[in-house]
Backbone bond lengths (Angstrom), bond angles and torsions (degrees), N, CA, C in turn:
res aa  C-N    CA-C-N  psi(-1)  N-CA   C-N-CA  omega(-1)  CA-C   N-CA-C  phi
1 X - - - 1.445 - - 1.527 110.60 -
2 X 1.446 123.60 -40.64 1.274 116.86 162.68 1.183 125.33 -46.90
3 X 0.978 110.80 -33.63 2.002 119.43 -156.53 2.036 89.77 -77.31
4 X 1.144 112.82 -41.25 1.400 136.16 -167.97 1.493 88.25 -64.98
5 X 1.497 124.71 -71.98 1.558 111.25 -164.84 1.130 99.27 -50.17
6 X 1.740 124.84 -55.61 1.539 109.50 -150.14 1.316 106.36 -76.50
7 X 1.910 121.70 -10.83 1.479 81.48 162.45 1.774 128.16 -112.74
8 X 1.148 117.92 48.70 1.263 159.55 134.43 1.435 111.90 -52.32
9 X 1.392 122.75 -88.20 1.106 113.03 -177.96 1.595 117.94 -77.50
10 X 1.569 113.43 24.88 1.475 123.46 162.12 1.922 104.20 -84.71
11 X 1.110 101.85 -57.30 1.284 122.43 170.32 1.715 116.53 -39.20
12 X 1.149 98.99 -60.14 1.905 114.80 -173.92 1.856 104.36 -54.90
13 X 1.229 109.71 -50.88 1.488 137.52 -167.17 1.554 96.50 -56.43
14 X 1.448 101.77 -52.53 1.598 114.27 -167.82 1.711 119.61 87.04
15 X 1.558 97.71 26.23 1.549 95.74 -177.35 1.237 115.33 -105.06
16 X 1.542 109.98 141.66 1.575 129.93 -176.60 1.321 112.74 -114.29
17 X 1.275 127.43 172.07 1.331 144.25 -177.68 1.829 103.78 -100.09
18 X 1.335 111.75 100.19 1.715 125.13 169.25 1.733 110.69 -113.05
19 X 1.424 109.94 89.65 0.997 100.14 143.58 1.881 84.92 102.46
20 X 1.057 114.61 28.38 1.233 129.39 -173.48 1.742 129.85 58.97
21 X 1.215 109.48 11.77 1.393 137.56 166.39 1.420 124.86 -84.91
22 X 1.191 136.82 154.81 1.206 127.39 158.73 2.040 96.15 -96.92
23 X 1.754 86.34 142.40 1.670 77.53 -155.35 2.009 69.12 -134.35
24 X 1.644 130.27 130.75 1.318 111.58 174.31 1.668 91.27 -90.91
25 X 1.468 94.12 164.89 1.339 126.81 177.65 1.729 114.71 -71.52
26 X 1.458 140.99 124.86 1.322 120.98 -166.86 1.114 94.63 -118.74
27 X 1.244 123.34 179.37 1.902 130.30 154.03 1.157 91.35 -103.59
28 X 1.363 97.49 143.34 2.178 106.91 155.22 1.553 123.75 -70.77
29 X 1.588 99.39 120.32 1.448 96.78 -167.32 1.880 91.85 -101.49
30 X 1.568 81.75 167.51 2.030 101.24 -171.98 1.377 97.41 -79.15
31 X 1.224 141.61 -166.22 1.338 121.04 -148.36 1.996 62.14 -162.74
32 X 1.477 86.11 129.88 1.702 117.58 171.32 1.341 122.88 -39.70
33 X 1.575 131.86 87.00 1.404 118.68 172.39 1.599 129.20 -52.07
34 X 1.333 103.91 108.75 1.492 116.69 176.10 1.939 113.78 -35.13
35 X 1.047 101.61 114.27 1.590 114.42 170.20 1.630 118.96 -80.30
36 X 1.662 124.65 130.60 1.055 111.34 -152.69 1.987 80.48 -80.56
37 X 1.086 116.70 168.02 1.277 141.68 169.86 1.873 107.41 -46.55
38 X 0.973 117.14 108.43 1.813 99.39 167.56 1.452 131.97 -61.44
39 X 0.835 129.79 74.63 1.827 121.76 -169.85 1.850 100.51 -49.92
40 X 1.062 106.53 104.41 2.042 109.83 152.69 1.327 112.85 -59.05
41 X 1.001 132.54 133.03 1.723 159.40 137.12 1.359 102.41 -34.60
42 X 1.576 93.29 98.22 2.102 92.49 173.07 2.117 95.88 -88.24
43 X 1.076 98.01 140.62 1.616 115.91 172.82 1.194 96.75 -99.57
44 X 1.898 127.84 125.09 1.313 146.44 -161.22 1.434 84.34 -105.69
45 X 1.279 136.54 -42.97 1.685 115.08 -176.42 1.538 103.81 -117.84
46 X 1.202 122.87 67.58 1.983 118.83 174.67 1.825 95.92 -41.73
47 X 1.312 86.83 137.14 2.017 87.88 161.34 1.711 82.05 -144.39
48 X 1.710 100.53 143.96 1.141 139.46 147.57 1.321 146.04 -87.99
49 X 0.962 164.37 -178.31 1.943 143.14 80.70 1.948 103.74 -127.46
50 X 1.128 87.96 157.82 1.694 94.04 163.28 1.596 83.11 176.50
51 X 1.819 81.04 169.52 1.313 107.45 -149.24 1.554 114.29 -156.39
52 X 1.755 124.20 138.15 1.661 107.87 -157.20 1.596 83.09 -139.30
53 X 0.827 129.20 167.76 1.855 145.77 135.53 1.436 111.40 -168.72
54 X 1.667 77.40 128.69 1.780 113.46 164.61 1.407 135.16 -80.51
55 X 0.878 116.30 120.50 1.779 105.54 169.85 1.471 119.51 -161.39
56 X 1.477 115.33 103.90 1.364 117.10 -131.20 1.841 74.94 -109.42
57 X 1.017 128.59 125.99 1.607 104.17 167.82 1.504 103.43 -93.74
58 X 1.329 143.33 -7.13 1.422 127.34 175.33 1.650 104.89 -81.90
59 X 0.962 123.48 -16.41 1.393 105.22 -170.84 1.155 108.94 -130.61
60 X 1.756 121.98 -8.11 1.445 134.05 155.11 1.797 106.76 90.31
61 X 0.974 96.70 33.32 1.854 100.85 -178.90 1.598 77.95 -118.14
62 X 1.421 80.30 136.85 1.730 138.77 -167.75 1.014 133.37 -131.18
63 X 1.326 130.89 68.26 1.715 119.27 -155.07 1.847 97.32 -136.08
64 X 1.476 121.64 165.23 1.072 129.06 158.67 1.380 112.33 -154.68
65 X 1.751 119.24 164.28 1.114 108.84 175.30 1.498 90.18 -164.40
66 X 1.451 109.98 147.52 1.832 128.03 -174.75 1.647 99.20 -133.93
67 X 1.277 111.70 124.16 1.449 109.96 161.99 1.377 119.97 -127.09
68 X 1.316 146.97 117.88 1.760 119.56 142.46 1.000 109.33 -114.45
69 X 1.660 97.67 171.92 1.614 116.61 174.99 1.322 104.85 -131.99
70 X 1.281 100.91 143.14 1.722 109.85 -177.98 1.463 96.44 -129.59
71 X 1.266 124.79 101.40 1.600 118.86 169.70 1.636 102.33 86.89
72 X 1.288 112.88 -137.55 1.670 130.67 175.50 1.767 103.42 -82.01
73 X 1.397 114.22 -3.21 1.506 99.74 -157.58 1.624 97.29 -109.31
74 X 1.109 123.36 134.07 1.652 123.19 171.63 1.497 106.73 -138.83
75 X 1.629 98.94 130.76 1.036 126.13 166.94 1.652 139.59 -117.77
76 X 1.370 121.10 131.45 1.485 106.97 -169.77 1.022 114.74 -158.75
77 X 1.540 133.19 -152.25 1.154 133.56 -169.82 1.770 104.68 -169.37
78 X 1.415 106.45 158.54 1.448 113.90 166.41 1.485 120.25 178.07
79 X 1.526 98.48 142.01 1.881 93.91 -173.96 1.730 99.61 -129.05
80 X 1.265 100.79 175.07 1.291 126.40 -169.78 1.225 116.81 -163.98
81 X 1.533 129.64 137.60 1.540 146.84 145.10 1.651 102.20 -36.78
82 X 1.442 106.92 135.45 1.306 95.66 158.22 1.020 106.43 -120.44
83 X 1.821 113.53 176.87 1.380 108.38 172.67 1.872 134.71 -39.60
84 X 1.337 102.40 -34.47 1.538 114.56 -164.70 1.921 102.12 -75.20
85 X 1.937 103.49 -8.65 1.613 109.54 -155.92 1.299 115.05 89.79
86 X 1.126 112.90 -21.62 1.995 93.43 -178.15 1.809 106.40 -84.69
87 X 1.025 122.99 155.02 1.338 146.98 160.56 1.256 128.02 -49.80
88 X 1.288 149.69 103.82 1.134 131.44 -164.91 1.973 100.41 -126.17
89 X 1.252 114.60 129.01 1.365 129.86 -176.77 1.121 112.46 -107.01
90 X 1.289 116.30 154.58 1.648 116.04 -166.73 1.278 105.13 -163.17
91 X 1.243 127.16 96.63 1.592 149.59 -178.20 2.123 95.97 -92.98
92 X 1.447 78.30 128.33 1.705 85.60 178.57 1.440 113.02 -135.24
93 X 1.357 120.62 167.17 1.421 118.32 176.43 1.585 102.06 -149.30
94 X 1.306 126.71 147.05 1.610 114.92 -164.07 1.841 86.16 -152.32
95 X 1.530 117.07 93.29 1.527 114.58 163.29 1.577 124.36 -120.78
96 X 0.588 128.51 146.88 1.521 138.13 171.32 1.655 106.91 -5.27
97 X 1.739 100.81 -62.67 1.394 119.79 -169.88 1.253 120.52 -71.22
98 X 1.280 116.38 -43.21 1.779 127.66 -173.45 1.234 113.00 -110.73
99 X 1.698 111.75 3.55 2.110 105.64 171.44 1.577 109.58 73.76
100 X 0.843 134.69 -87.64 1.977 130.15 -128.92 1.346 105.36 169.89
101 X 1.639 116.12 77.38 1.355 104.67 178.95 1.473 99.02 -119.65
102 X 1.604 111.50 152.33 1.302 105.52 -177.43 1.338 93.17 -160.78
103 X 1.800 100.93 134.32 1.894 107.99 179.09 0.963 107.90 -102.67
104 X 1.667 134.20 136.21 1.452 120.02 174.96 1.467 96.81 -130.10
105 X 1.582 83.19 151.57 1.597 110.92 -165.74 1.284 106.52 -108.46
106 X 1.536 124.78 158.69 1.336 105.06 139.10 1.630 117.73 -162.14
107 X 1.016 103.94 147.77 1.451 109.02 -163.42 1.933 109.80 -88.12
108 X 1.335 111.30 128.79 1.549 92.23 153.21 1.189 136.78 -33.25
109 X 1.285 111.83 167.81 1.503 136.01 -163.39 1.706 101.59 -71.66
110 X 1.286 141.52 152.14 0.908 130.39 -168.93 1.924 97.73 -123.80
111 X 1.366 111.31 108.93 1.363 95.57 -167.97 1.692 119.92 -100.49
112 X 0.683 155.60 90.52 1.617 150.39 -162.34 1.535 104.01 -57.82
113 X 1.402 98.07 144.65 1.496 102.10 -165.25 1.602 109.16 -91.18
114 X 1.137 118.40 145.68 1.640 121.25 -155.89 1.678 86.00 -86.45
115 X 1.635 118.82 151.87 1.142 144.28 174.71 1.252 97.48 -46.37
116 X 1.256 125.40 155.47 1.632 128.60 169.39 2.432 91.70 -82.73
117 X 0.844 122.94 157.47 1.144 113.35 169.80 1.945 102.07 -152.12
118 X 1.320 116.96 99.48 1.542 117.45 163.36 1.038 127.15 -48.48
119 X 1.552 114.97 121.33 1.264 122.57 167.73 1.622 128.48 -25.58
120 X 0.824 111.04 123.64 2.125 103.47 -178.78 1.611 89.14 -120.23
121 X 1.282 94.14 132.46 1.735 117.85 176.54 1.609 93.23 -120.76
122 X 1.425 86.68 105.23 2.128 87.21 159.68 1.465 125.46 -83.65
123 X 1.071 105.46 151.66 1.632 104.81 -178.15 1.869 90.50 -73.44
124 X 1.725 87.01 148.02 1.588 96.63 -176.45 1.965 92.93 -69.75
125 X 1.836 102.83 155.71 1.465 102.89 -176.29 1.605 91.70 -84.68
126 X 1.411 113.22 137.09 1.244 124.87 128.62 1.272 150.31 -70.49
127 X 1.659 133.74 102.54 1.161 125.00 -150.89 2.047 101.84 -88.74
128 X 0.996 106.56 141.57 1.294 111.97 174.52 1.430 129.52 -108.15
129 X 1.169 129.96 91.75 1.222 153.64 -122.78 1.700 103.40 -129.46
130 X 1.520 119.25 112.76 1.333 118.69 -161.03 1.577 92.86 -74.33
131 X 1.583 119.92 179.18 1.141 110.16 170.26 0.871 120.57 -105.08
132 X 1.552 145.92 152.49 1.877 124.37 -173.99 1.048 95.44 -128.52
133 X 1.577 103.70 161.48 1.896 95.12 -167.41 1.648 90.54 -97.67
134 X 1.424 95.00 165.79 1.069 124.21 -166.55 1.888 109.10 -65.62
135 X 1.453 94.59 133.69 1.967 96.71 172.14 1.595 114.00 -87.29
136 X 1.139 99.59 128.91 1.837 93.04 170.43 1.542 89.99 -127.40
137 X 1.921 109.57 169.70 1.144 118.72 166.81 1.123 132.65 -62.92
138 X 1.142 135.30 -170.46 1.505 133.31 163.46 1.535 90.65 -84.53
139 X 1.820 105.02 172.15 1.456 111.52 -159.66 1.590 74.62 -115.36
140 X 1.457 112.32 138.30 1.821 122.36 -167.62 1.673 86.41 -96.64
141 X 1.824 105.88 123.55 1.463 106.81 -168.82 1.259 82.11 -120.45
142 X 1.806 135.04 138.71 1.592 153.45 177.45 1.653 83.26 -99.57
143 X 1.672 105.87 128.38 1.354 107.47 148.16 1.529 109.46 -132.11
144 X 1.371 120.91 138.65 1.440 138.48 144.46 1.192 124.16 -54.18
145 X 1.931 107.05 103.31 1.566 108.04 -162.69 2.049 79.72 -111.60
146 X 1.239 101.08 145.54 1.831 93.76 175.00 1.372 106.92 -82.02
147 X 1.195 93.12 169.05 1.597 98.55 -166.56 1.877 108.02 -128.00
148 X 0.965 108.79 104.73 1.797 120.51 169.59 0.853 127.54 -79.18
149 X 1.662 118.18 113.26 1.050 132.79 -144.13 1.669 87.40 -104.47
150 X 0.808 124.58 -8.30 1.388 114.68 -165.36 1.879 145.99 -90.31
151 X 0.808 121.26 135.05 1.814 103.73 -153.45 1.662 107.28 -54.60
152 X 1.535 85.09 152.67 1.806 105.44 -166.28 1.709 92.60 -81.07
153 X 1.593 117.57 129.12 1.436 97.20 176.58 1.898 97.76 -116.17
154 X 1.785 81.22 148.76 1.882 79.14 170.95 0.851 110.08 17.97
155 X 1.612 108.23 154.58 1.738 129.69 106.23 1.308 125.90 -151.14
156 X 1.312 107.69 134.85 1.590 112.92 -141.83 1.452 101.08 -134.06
157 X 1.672 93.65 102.91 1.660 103.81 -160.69 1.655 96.96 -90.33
158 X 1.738 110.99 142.90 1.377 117.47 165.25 1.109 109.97 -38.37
């Protein structure tokens, strides 16, 4: 059955023996029309802005971020929770002339003040416990049964 597929897919392929080679059979393909080049549209002043904030209170992610660009020059901002809880801010400026500057801030931890909550003193439980009367033993009573010594006679039923 092997010998059968492969020569099956000898068959399918369309390849013959030229010249003592296996040489496959091709079609003549058309030869690729050249595409002129696309030139892109450079924009001499790009302007931007966009803008995000997070504040998830179930899961406590906190994030924001502001950017625009006017021309070559971008300016923005963005904060974040950090691990420790404090806030960290980050004001940036990115121009031609001065490169990649960015100040970061950061603010303490912001702590929310815990509920006042009053002491509660419970009364200790008292268990209430019926009363049962009391078990005593039986009172151990000795009796003197007489004792007959004497032979058992017959009895000699009809």
């Amino acid at each position: 059955m092997a010998i059968g597929g492969i020569l099956a897919a000898f068959i399918a392929l369309n390849i013959f023996f030229c010249n003592g080679a296996l040489v496959p059979k091709l079609a003549p393909v058309a030869a690729a029309p050249v595409l002129a080049a696309k030139i892109e549209e450079f924009d001499a002043a790009p302007q931007y802005t966009f803008a995000y904030d997070v504040q998830d209170a179930l899961t406590g992610d906190s994030k924001a971020q502001y950017e625009t660009r006017n021309g070559d020059i971008v300016q923005g901002s963005y904060s974040l929770i950090e691990a420790d809880g404090t806030r960290r801010i980050v004001d940036y400026t990115a121009d031609p002339v001065n490169g990649f500057n960015a100040v970061v801030n950061r603010e303490p931890a912001v702590v929310a003040a815990a509920p006042i909550i009053a002491a509660v003193r419970a009364a200790p439980l008292v268990a209430i416990q019926p009363k049962l009367a009391g078990y005593t033993l039986p009172r151990a009573v000795a009796t003197r049964l007489p004792i007959n010594y004497s032979r058992a006679t017959p009895v000699v039923l009809p």
